[in-house]
C-alpha positions as YAML, in Angstrom:
chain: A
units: angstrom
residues:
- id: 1
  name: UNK
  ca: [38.70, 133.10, 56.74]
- id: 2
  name: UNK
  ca: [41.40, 134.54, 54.40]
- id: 3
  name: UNK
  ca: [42.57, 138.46, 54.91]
- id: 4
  name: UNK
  ca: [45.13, 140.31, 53.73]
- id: 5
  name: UNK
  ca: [48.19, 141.40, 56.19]
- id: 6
  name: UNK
  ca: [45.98, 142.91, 58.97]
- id: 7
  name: UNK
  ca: [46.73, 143.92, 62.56]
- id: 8
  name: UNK
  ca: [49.34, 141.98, 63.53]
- id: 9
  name: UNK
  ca: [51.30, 141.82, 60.93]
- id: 10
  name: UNK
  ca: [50.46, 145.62, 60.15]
- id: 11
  name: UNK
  ca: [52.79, 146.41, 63.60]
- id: 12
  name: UNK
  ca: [55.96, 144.30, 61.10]
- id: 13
  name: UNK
  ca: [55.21, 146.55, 58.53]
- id: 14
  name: UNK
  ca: [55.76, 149.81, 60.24]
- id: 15
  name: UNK
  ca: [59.10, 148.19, 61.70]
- id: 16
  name: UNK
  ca: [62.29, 150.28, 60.98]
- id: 17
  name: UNK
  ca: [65.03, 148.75, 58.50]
- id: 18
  name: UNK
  ca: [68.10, 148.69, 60.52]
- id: 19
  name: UNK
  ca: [70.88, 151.20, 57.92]
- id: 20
  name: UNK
  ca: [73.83, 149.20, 59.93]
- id: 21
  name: UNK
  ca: [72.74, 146.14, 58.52]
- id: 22
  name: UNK
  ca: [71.85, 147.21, 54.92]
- id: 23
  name: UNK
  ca: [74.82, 149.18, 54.26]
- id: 24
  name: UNK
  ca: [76.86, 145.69, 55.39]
- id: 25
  name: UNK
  ca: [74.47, 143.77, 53.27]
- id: 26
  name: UNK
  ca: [74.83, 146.22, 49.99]
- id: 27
  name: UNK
  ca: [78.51, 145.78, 50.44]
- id: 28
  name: UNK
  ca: [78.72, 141.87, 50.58]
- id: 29
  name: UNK
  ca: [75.75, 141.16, 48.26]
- id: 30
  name: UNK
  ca: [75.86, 143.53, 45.38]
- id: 31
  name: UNK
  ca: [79.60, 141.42, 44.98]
- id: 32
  name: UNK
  ca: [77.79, 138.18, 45.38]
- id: 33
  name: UNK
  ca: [74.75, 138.51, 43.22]
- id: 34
  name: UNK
  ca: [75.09, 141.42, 40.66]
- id: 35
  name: UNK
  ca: [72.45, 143.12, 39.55]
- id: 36
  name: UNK
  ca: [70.10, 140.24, 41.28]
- id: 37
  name: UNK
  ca: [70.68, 141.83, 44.69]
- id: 38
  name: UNK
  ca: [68.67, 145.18, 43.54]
- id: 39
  name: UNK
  ca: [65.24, 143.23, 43.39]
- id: 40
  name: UNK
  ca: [66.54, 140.99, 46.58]
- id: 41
  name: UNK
  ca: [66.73, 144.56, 48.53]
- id: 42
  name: UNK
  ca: [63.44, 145.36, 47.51]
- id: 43
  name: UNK
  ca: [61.68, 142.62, 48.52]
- id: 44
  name: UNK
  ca: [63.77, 142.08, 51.74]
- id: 45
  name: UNK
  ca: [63.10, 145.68, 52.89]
- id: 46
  name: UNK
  ca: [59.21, 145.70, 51.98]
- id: 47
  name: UNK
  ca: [57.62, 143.07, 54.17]
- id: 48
  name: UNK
  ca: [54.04, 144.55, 52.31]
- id: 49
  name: UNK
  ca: [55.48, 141.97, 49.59]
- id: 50
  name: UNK
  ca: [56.20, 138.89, 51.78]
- id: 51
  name: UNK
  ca: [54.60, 135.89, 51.05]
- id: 52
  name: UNK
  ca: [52.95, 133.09, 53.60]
- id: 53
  name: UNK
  ca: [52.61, 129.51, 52.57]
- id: 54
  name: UNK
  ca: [49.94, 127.42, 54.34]
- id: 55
  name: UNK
  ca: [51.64, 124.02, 55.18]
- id: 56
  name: UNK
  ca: [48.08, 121.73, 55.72]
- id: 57
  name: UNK
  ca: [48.57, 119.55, 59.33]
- id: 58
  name: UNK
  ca: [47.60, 116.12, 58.14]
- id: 59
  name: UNK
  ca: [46.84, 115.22, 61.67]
- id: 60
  name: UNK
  ca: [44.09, 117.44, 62.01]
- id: 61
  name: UNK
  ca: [43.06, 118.28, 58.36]
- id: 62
  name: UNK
  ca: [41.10, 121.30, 57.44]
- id: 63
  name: UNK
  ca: [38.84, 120.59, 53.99]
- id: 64
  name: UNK
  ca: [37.10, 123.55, 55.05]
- id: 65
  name: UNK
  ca: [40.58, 125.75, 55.05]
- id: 66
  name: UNK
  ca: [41.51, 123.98, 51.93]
- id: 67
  name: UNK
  ca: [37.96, 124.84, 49.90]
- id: 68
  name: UNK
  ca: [38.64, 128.33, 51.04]
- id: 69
  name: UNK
  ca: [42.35, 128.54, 49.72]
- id: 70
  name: UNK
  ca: [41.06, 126.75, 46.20]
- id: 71
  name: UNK
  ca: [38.55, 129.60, 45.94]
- id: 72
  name: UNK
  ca: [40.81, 132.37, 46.76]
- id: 73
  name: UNK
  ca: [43.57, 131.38, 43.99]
- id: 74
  name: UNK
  ca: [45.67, 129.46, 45.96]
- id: 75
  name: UNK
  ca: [47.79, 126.25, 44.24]
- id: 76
  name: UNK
  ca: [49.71, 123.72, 45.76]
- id: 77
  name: UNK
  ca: [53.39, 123.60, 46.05]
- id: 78
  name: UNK
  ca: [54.99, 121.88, 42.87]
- id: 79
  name: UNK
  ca: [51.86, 120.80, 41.32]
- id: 80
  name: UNK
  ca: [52.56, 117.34, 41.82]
- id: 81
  name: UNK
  ca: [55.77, 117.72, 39.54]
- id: 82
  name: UNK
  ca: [58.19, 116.70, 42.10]
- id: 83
  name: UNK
  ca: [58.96, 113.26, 42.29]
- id: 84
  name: UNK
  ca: [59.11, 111.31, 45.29]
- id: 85
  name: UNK
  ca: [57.11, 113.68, 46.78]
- id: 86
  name: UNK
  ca: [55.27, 113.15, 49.44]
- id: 87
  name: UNK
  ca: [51.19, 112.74, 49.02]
- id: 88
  name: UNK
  ca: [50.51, 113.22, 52.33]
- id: 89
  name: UNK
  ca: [52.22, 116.77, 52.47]
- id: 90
  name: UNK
  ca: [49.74, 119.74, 51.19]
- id: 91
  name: UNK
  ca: [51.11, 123.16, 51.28]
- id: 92
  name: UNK
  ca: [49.19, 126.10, 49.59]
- id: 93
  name: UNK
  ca: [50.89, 128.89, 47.51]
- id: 94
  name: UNK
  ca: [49.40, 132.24, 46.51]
- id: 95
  name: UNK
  ca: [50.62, 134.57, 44.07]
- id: 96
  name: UNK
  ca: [50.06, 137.30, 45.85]
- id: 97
  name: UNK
  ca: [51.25, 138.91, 48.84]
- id: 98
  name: UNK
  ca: [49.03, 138.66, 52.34]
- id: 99
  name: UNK
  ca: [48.56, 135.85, 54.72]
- id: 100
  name: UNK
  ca: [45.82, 133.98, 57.07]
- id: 101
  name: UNK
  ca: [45.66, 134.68, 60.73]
- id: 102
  name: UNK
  ca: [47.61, 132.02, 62.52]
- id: 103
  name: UNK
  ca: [46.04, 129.71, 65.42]
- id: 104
  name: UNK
  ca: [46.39, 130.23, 68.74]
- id: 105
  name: UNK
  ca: [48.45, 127.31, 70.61]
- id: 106
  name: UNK
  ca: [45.68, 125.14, 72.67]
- id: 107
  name: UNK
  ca: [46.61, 122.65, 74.70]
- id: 108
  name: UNK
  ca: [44.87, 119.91, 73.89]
- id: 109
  name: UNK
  ca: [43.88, 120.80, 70.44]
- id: 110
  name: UNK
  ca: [45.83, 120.28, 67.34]
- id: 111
  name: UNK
  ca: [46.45, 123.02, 64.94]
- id: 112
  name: UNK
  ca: [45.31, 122.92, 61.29]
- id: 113
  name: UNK
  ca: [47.92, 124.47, 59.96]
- id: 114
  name: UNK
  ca: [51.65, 126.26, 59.68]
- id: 115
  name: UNK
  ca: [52.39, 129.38, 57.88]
- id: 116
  name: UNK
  ca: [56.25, 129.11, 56.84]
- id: 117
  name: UNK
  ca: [58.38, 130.46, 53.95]
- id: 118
  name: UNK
  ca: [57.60, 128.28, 51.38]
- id: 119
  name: UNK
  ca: [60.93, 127.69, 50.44]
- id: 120
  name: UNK
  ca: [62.00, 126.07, 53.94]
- id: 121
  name: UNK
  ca: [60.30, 123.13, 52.81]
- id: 122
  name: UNK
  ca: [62.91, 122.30, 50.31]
- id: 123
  name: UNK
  ca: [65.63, 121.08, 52.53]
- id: 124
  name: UNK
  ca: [62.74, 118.64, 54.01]
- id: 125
  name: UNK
  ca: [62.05, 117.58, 50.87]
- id: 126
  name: UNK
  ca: [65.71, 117.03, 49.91]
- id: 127
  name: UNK
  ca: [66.11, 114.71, 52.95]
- id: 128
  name: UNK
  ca: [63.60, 112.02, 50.96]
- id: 129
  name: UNK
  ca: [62.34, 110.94, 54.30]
- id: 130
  name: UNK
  ca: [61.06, 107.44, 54.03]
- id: 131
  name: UNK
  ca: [58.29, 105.43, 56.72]
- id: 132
  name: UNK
  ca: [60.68, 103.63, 59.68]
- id: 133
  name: UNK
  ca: [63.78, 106.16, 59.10]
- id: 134
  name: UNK
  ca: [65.88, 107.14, 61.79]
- id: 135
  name: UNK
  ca: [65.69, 110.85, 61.44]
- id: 136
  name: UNK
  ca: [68.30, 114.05, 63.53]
- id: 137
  name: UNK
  ca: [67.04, 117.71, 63.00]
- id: 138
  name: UNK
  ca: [70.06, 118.99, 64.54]
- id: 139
  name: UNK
  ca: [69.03, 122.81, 65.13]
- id: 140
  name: UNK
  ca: [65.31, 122.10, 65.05]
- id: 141
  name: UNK
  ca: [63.58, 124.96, 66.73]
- id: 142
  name: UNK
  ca: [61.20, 126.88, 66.20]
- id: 143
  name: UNK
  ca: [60.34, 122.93, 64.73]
- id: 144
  name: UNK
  ca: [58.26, 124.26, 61.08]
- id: 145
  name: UNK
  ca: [60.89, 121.51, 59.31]
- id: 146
  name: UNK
  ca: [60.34, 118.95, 62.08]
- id: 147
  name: UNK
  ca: [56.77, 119.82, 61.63]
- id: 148
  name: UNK
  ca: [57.07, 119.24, 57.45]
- id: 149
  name: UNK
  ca: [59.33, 115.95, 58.07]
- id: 150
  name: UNK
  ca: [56.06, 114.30, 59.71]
- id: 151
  name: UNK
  ca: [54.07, 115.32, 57.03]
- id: 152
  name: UNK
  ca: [55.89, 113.37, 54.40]
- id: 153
  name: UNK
  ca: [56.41, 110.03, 56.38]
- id: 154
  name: UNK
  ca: [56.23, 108.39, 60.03]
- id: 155
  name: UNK
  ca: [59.67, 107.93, 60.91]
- id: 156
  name: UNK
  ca: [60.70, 105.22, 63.01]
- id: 157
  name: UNK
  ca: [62.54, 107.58, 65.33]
- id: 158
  name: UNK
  ca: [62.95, 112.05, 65.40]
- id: 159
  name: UNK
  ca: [65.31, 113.13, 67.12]
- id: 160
  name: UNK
  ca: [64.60, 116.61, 67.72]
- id: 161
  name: UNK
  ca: [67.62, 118.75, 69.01]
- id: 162
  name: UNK
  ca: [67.80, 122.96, 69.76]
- id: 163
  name: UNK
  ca: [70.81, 124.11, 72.55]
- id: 164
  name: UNK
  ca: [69.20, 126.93, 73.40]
- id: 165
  name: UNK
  ca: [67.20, 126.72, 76.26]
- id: 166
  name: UNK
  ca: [64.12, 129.67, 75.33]
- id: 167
  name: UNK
  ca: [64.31, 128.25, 71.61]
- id: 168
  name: UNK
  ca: [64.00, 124.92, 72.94]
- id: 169
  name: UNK
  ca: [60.92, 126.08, 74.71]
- id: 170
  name: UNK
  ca: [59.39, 127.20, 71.55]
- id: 171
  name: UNK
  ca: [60.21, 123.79, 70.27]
- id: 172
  name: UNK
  ca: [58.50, 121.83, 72.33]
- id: 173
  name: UNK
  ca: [54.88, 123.83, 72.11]
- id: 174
  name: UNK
  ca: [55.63, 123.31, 68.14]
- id: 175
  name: UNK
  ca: [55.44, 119.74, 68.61]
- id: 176
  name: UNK
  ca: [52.62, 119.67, 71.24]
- id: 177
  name: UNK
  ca: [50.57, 121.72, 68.89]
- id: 178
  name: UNK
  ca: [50.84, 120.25, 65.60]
- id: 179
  name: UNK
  ca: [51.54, 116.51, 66.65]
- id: 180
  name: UNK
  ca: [49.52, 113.58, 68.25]
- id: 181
  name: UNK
  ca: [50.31, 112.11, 71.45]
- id: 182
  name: UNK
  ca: [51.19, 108.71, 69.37]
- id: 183
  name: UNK
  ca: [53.27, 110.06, 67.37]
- id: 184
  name: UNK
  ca: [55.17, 112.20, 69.66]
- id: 185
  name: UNK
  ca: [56.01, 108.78, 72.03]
- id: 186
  name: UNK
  ca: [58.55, 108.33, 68.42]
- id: 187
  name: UNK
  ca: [60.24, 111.74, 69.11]
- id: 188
  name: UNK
  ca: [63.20, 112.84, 71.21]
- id: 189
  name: UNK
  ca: [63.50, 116.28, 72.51]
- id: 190
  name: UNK
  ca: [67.39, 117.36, 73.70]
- id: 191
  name: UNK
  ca: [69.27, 120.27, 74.39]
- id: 192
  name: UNK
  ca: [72.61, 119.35, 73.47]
- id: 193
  name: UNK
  ca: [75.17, 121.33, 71.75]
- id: 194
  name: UNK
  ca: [74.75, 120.22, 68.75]
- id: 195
  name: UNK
  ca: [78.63, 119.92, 67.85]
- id: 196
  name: UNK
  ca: [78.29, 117.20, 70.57]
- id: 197
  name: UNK
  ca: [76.11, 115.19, 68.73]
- id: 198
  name: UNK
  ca: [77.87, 112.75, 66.56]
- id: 199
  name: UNK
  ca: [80.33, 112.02, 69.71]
- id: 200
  name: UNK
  ca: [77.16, 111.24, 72.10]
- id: 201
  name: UNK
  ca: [74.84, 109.26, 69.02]
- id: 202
  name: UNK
  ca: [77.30, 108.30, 66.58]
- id: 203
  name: UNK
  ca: [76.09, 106.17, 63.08]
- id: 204
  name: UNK
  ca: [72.76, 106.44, 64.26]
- id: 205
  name: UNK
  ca: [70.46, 108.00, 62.02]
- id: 206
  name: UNK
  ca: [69.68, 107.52, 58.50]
- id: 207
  name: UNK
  ca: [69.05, 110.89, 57.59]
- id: 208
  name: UNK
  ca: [70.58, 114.34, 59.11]
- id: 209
  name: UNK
  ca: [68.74, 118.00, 58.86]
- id: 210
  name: UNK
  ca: [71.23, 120.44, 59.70]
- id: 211
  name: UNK
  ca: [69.21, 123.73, 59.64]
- id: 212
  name: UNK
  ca: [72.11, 125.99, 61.04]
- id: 213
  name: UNK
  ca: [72.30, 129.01, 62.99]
- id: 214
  name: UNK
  ca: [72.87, 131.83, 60.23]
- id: 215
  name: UNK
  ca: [72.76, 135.57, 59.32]
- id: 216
  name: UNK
  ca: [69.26, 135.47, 59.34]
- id: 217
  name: UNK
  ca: [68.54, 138.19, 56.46]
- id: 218
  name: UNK
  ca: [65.19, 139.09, 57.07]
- id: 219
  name: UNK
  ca: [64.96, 139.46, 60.71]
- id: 220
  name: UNK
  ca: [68.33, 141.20, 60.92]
- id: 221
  name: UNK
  ca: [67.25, 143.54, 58.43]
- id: 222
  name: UNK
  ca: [65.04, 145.19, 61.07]
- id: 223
  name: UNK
  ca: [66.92, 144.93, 63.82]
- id: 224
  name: UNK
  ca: [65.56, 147.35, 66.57]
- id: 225
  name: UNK
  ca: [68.93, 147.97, 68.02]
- id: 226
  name: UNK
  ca: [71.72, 149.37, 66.03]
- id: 227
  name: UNK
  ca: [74.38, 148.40, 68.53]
- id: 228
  name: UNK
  ca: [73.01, 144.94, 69.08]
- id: 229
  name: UNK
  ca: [72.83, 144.85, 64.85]
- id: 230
  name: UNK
  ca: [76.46, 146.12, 64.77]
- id: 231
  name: UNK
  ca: [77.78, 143.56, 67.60]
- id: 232
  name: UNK
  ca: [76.22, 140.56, 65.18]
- id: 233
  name: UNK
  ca: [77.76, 142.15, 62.07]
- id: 234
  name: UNK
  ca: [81.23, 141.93, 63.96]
- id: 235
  name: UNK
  ca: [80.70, 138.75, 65.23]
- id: 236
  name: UNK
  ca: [78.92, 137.25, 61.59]
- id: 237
  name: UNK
  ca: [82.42, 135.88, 60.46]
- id: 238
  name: UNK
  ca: [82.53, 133.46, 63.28]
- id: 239
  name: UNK
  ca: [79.13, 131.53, 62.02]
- id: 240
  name: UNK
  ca: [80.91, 129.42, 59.24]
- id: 241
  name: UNK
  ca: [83.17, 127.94, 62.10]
- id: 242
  name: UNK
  ca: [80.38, 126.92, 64.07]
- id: 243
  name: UNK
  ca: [78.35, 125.95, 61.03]
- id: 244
  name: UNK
  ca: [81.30, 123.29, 60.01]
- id: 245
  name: UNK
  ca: [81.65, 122.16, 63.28]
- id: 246
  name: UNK
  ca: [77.84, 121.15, 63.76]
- id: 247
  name: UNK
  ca: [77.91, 119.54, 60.23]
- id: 248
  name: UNK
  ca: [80.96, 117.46, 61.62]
- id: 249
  name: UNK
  ca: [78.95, 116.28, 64.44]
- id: 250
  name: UNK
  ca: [76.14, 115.59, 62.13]
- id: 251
  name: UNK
  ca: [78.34, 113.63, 59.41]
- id: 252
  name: UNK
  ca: [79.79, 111.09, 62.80]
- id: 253
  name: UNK
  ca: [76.00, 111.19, 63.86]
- id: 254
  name: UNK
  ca: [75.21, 109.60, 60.23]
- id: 255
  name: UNK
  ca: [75.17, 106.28, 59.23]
- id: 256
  name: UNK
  ca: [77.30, 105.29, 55.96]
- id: 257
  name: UNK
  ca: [74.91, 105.25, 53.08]
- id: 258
  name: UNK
  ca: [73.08, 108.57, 55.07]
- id: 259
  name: UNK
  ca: [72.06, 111.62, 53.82]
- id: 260
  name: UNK
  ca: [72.65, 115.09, 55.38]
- id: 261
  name: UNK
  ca: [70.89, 117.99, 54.24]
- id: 262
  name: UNK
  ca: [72.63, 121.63, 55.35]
- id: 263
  name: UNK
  ca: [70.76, 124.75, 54.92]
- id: 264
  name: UNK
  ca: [70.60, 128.39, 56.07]
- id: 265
  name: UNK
  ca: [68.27, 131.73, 55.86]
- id: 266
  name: UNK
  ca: [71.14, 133.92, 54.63]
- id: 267
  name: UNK
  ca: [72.44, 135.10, 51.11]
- id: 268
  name: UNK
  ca: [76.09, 134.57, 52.02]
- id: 269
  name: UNK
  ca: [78.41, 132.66, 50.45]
- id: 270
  name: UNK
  ca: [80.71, 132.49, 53.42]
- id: 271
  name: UNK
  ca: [77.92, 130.49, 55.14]
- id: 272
  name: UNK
  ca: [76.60, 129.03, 52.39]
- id: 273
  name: UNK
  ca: [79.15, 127.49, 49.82]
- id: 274
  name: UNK
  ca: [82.28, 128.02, 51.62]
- id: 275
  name: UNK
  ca: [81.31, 126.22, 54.35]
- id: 276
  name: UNK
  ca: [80.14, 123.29, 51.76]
- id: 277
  name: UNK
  ca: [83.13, 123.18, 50.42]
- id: 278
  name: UNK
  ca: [85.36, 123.02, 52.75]
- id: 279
  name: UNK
  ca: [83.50, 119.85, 54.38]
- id: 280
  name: UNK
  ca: [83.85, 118.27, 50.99]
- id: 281
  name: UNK
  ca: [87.38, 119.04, 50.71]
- id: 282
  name: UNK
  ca: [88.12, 118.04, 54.42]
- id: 283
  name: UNK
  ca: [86.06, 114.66, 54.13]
- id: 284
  name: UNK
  ca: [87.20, 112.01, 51.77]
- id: 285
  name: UNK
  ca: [83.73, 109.89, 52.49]
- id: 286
  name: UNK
  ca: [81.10, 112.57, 52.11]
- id: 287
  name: UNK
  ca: [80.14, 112.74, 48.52]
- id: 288
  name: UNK
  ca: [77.88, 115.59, 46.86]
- id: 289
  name: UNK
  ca: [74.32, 114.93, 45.97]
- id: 290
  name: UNK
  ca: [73.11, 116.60, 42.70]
- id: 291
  name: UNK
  ca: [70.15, 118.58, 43.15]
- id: 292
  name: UNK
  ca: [69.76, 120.42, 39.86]
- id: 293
  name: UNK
  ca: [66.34, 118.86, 39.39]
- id: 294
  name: UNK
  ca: [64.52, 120.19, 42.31]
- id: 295
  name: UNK
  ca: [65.84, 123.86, 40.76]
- id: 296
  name: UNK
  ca: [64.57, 122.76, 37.31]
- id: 297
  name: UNK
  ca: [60.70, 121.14, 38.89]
- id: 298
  name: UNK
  ca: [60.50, 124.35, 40.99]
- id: 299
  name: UNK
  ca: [61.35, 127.42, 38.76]
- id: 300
  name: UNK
  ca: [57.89, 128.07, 38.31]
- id: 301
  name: UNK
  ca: [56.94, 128.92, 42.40]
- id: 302
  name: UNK
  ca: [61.08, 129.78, 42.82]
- id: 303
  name: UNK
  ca: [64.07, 131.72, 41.78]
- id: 304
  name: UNK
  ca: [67.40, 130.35, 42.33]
- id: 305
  name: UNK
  ca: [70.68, 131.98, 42.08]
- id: 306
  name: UNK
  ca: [74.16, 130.25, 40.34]
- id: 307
  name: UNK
  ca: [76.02, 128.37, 43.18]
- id: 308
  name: UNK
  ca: [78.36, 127.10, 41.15]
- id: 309
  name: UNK
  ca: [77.88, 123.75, 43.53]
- id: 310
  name: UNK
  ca: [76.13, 120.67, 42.02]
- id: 311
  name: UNK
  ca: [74.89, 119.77, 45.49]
- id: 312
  name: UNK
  ca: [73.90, 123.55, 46.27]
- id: 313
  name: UNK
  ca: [70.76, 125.33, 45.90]
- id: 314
  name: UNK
  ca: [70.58, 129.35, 46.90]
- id: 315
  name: UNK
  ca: [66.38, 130.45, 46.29]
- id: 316
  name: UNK
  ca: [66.28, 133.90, 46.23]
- id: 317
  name: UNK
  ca: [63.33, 136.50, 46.91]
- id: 318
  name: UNK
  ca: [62.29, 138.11, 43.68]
- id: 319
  name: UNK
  ca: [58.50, 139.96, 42.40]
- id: 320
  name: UNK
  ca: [55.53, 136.99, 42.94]
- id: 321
  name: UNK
  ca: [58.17, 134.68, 44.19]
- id: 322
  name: UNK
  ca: [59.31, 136.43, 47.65]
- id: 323
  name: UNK
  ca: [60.53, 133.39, 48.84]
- id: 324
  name: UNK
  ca: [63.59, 132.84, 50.30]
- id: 325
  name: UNK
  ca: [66.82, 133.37, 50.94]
- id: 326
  name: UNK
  ca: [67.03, 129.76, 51.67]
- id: 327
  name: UNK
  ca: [70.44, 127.61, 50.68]
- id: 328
  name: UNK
  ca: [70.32, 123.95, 50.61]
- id: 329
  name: UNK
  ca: [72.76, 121.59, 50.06]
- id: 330
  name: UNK
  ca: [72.75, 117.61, 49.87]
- id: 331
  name: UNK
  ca: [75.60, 115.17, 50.91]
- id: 332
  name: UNK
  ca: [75.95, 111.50, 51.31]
- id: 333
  name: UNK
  ca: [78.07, 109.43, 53.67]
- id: 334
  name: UNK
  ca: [79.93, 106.95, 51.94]
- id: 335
  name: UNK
  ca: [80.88, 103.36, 53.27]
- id: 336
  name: UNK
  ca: [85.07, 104.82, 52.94]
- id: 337
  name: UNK
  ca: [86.20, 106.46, 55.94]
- id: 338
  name: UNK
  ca: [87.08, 110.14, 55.45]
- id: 339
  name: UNK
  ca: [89.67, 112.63, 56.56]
- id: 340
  name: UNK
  ca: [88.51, 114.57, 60.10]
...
C-alpha cells in the first residue's frame, strides 16, 4: 500500500521555485535565523525531501494501514511521551521522505486517514481539548486541525468557521469525509469574517484555534506567477494587522479561564512574535501559557528555533525532520478585564 512520491506528487516536484519569492525570503530570513535558514532553504526548495504524516481516522480505523506502516518503519508521533495526550489520536511518522497515496473523497464512505505536516498537529495538541468543550477553529479550512481536534476528544460543540467562500467549500467535504453523521449534528459550519466573531458569539467557547491566514512558505515558494508572487510580497506586511484583529475577535469570543491557541505556516517574525506580542502588551487579561515542554517532549521528531517567547513555539524544517515552519503560541483569558 505504501510508495514512495509517485505520479502525483512527481508533477510538485518538477514545479518551478518562484526567484521573486526566494530572493524576499533570503533577505528577511537569513536576519531572522542565521545560519539555520541555509538548511531551511534546502529543504523548503526540495519537495523530494518533504515529509507526510499519516493522521489514523478513529472513526473508520485502518489496522490493516497501521500493520503496514509498523512494517515499513513507521513510529508514532511522540511515543507516548507527551502528556495529556490524547489515546485516541494515532498519527504515523517516517524517517524518511515519501508518502501514501491519499483517498479519494466518497460520499458516503469515511476516509481512513489524513496526510498533514506533522507539525500542524501541535497547535491541536496545545489547545488540551477535553470531552463536552465548547470548541472555535476560527480559520478552519481546509479542516486537517478540525479533523485532529475530533480525534483527541468529542466536544460538546465545534464551531467550524472559514470566510472564504471556495475554502469554505473545501471545508465542508473535509468534514463529510472524515466525520460521522452523529458527530457532525455537534458541529457548526459559518462563513463569517472571522474578525466578526467575538462581536456575534461573545464568551462562548472554552477553547479558541486561531490558525491564521499567513505567508504560507512552502506554497509561495513555487508560486507559478511571478507577478501574482510579487503582488503578495507587497501586500505581506498587511497580514499581522489582520492576524491581530482575528485574535481580538477570538479573545471576546473566549470565555475567562479559556485558552486560545494562534499559529501560522510562515517563518516570520512579523507574523509570528510581533503579532504575539503586541496582543499581550495591548491586553491586560490575556496571560502567556508556557510551552517549553512540548519543545523539550518533541525534539526528537522536531526542530525548533529560539523565539525568545515563553508562550511561543517556531518548528523549523531541517534533514529527517522536514517538518514545519509551523509557529504556535498559547494564551489564557483571565477573569480581569483587559485593555482593547
Amino acid at each position: 500500500m505504501l510508495t514512495q512520491l509517485k505520479a502525483k506528487s512527481e508533477g510538485k516536484l518538477a514545479k518551478q521555485i518562484c526567484k521573486v519569492v526566494l530572493d524576499h525570503f533570503e533577505k528577511q530570513y537569513s536576519k531572522e535565523l542565521g545560519d539555520a535558514w541555509n538548511t531551511v532553504r534546502e529543504i523548503l526548495t526540495s519537495p523530494s525531501c518533504w515529509q507526510y504524516a499519516v493522521l489514523l481516522n478513529r472513526f473508520n480505523y485502518p489496522f490493516e494501514l497501521e500493520k503496514d506502516l509498523h512494517l515499513k518503519g513507521y513510529h508514532t508521533l511522540f511515543q507516548g511521551s507527551l502528556p495529556n495526550y490524547p489515546k485516541s489520536m494515532k498519527c504515523y511518522l517516517s524517517r524518511t521522505p515519501g508518502r501514501i497515496p491519499s483517498e479519494r473523497h466518497q460520499i458516503g464512505n469515511l476516509k481512513k486517514y489524513y496526510l498533514l505536516n506533522a507539525a500542524s498537529l501541535l497547535p491541536v495538541l496545545a489547545l488540551e481539548l477535553r470531552d463536552g468543550e465548547k470548541v472555535l477553529d476560527l480559520c478552519a479550512a481546509p479542516g486537517g486541525k478540525s479533523i485532529a481536534l475530533l480525534q483527541c476528544a468529542c466536544p460538546g460543540y465545534l464551531h467550524c468557521n472559514e470566510y472564504d467562500s471556495l475554502r469554505l467549500r473545501w471545508l465542508r467535504q473535509t468534514l463529510e469525509s472524515f466525520i460521522p453523521q452523529p458527530l457532525i449534528n455537534v458541529i457548526k459550519v459559518s462563513e463569517l469574517d472571522g474578525r466578526k466573531m467575538g462581536d456575534a458569539q461573545p464568551e462562548m467557547f472554552d477553547k479558541v484555534l486561531v490558525d491564521a491566514p499567513c505567508s504560507n512558505d512552502r506554497s509561495w515558494l513555487f508560486s507559478s506567477d511571478s507577478q501574482k508572487a510579487s503582488c503578495r510580497i507587497s501586500q505581506r506586511r498587511n497580514l499581522p494587522l489582520l492576524q491581530i484583529e482575528l485574535l481580538r475577535s477570538a479573545i471576546k469570543a473566549l470565555r475567562p479561564g479559556g485558552i486560545l491557541v494562534y499559529s501560522t505556516c510562515t517563518l516570520s517574525k512579523a507574523e509570528n512574535q510581533d503579532v504575539i506580542s503586541e496582543i499581550l502588551n495591548s491586553h491586560g487579561n490575556i496571560m502567556p501559557m508556557d510551552v517549553k515542554g512540548i519543545a523539550r517532549t518533541c525534539s526528537h521528531d522536531f526542530t525548533f528555533a529560539p523565539t525568545g517567547q515563553e508562550c511561543g513555539l517556531l518548528v523549523i524544517p531541517d534533514k529527517g525532520k522536514a517538518w514545519g515552519p509551523m509557529y504556535v503560541a498559547k494564551l489564557k483569558k483571565s477573569w480581569s478585564t483587559g485593555k482593547w
